[in-house]
Structure formats: C-alpha cells, structure tokens
MDTraj code that builds the backbone (N, CA, C; nanometers):
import mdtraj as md
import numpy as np

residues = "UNK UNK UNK UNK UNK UNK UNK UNK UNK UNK UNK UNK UNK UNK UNK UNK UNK UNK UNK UNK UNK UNK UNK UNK UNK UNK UNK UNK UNK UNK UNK UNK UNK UNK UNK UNK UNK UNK UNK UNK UNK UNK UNK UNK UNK UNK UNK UNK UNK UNK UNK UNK UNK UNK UNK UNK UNK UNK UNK UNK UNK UNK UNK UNK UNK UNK UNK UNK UNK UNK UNK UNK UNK UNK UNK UNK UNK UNK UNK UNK".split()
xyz = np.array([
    [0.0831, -0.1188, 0.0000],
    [0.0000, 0.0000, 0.0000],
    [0.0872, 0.1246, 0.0000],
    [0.0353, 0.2347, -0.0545],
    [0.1011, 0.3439, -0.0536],
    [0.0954, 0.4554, 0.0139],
    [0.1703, 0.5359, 0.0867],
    [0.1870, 0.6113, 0.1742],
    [0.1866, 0.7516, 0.1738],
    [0.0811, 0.8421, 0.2126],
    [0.0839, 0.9740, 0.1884],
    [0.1038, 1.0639, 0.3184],
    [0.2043, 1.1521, 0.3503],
    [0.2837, 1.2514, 0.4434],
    [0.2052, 1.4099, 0.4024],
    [0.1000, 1.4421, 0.5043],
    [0.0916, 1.5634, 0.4751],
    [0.1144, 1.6526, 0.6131],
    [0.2202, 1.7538, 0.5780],
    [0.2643, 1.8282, 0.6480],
    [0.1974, 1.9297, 0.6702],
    [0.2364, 2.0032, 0.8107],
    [0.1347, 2.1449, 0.8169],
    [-0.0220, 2.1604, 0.8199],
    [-0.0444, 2.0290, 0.8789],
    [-0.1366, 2.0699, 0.9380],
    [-0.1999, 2.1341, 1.0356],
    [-0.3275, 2.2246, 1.0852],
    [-0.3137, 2.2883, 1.1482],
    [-0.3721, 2.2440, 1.2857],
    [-0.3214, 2.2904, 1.3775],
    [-0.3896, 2.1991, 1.5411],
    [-0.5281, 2.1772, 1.5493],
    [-0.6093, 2.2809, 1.4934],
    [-0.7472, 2.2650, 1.5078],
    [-0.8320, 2.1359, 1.4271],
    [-0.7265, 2.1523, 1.2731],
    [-0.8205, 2.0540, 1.1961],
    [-0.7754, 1.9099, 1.2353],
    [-0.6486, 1.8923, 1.3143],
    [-0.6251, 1.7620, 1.3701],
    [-0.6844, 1.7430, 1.4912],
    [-0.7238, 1.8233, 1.5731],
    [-0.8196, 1.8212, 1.6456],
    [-0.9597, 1.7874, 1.6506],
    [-0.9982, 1.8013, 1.5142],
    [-1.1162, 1.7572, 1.4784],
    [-1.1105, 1.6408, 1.4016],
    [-1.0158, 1.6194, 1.3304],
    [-0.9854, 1.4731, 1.2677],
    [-1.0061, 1.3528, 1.4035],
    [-0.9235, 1.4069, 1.5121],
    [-0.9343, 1.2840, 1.6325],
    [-1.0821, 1.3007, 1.6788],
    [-1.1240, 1.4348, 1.6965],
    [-1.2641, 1.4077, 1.7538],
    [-1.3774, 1.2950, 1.6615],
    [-1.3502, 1.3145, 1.5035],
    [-1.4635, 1.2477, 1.4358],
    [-1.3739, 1.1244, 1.4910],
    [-1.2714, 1.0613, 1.4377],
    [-1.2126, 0.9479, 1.4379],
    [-1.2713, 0.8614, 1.5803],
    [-1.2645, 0.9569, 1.7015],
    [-1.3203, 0.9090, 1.8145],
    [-1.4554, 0.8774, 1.7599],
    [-1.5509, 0.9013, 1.7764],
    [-1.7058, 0.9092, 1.7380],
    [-1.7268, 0.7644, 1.6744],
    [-1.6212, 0.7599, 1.5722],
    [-1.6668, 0.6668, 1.4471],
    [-1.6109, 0.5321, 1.5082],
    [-1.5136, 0.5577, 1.6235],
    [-1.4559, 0.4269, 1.6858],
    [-1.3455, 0.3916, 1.5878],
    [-1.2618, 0.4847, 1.4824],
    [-1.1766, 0.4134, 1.4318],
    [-1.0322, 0.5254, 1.4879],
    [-0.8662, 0.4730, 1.4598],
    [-0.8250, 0.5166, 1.4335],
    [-0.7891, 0.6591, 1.3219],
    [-0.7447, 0.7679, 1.3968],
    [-0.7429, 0.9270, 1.3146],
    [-0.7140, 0.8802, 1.1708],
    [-0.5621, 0.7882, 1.1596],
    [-0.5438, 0.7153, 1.0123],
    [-0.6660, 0.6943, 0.9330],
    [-0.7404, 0.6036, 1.0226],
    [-0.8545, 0.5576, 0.9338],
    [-0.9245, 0.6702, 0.8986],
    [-0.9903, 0.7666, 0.9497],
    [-1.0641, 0.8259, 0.9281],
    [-1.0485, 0.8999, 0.8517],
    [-0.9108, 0.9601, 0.8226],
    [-0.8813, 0.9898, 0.6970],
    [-0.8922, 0.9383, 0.5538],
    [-0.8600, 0.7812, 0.5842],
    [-0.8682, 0.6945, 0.4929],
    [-1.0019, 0.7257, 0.4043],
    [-1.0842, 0.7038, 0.5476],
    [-1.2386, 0.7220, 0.5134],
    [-1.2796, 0.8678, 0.4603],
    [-1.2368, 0.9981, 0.4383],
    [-1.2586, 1.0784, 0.3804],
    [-1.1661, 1.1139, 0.2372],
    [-1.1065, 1.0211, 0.2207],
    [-1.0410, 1.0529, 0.1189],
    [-1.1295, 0.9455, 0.0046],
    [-1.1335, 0.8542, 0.0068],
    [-1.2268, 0.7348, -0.0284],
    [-1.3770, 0.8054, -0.0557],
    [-1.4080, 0.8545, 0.0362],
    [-1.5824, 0.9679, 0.0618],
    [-1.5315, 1.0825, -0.0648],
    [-1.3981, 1.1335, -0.1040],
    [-1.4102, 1.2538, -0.1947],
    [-1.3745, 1.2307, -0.2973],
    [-1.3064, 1.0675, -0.2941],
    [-1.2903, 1.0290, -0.4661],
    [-1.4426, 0.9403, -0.5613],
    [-1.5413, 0.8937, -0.4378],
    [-1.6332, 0.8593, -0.4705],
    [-1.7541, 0.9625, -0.5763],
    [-1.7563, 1.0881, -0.4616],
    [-1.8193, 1.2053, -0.5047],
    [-1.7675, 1.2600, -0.6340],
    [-1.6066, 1.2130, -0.6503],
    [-1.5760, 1.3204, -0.7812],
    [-1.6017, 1.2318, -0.8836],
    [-1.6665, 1.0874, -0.8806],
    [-1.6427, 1.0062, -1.0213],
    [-1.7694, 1.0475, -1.0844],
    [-1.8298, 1.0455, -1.2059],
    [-1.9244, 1.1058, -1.2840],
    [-2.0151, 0.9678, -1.2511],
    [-2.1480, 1.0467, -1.2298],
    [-2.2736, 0.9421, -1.2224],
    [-2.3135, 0.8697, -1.3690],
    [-2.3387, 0.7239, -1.3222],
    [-2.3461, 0.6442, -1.4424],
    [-2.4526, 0.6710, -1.5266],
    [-2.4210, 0.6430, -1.6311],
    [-2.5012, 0.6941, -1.7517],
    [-2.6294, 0.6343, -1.7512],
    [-2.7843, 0.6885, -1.7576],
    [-2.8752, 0.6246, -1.7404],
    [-2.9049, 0.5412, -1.8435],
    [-2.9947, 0.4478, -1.8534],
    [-3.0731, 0.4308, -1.9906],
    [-3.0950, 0.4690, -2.1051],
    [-3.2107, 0.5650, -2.0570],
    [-3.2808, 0.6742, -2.1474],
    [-3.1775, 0.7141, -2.2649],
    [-3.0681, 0.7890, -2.1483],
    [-2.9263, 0.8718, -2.2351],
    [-2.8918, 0.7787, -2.3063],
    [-2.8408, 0.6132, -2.2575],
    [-2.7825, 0.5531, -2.3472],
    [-2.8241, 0.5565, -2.4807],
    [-2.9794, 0.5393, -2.4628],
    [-3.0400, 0.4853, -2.5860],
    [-3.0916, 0.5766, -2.6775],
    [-3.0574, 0.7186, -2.6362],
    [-3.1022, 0.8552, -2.7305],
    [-2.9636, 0.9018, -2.7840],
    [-2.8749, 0.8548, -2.7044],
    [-2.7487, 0.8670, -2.8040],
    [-2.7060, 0.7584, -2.9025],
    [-2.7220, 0.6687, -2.8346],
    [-2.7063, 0.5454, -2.9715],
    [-2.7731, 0.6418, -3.1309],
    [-2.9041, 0.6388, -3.1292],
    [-2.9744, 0.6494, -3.2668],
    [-2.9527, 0.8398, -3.2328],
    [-2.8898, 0.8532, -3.1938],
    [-2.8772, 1.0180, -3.2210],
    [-2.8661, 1.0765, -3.3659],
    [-2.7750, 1.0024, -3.4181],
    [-2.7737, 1.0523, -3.5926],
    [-2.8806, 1.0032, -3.6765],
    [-3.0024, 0.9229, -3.6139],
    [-3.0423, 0.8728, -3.6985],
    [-3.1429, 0.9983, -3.7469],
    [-3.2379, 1.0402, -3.6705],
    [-3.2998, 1.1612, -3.7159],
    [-3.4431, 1.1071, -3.7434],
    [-3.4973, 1.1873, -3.6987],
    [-3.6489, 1.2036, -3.7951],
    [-3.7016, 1.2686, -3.8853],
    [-3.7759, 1.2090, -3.9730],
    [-3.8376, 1.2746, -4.0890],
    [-3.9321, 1.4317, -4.0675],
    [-4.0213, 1.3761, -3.9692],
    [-4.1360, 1.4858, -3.8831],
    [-4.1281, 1.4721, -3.7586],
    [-4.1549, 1.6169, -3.6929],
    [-4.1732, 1.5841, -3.5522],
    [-4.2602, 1.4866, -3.4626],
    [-4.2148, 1.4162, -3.3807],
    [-4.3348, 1.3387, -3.3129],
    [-4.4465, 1.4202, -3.2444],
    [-4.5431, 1.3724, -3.2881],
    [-4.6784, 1.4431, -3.2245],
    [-4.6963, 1.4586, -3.0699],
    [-4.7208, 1.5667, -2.9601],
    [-4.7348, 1.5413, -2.8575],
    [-4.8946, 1.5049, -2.7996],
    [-4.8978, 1.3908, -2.7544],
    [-5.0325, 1.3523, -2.6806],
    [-5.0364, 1.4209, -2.5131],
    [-5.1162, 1.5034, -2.5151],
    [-5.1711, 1.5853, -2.3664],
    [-5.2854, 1.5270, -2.3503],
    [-5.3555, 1.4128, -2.2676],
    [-5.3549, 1.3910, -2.2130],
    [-5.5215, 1.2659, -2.3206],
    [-5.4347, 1.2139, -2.3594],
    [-5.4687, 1.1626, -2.5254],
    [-5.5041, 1.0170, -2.4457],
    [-5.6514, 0.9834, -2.4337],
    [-5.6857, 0.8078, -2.4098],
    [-5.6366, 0.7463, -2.5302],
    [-5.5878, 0.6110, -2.5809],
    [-5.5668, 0.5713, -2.6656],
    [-5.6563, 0.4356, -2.6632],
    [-5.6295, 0.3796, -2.8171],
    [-5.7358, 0.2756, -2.8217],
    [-5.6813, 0.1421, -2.8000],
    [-5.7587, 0.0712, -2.7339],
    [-5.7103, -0.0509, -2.7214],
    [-5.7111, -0.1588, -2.8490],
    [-5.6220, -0.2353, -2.9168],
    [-5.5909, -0.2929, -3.0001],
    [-5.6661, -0.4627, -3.0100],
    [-5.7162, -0.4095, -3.1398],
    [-5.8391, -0.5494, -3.1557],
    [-5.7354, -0.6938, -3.1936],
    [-5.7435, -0.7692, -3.1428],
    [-5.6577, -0.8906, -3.1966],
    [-5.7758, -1.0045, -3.2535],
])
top = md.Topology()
chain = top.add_chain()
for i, resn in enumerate(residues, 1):
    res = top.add_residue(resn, chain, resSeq=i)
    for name in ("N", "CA", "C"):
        top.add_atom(name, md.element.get_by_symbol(name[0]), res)
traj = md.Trajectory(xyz[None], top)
C-alpha cells in the first residue's frame, strides 16, 4: 500500500480529525482513509442512465417529422 505525508497541518483541523475518528470508533489514520475514499467517490461522474444511453445510440439517426405530442390523449385498445 502506498503512503501519503501531509505536512502542516493545522492543530485545530487535527483536532477535529481525532474528535470524528473518536465518534466513528476508528483510528485518526482511518478516518482519513475514510474521507479521502468519501471525496474520490463524489468526484467520479454518475453512471449513464438508460434513457441517455439509448437517445445517443440512434442520435444521428434523425427524424423525418416531428413526433406528435399527446396531452392527455386516451388511446385505443388494439383489436386482436
């Protein structure tokens, strides 16, 4: 595993690093661990939904005419 040294920190915010670390029942280490892990999670881009997938796939395909909008349109049920 790899090892990160950050210097200069200031008394207060290590002060509060041990206070959460206390709380959470882990070692200050850990708890760092645990916020660094918490801010690389937040920065990764949310996965691409469905919908998006599938409106970009046929994106070039295009339409001829606009699709009609139905407000608030009963439709018919289909005779088999």
């Amino acid at each position: 595993m790899a090892q990160v040294v950050v210097r200069n920190i200031e008394e207060e915010v290590k002060k509060q690093l041990k206070q959460r670390a206390a709380q959470h029942g882990w070692s200050m280490e850990e708890e760092v661990r645990q916020i660094l892990r918490n801010a690389i999670r937040i920065a990764e881009p949310p996965a691409v939904k469905l919908g998006s997938r599938i409106a970009k796939r046929f994106n070039d395909v295009g339409l001829a005419e606009p699709l009609p909008e139905l407000h608030q349109a009963i439709g018919t049920p289909m005779s088999f």
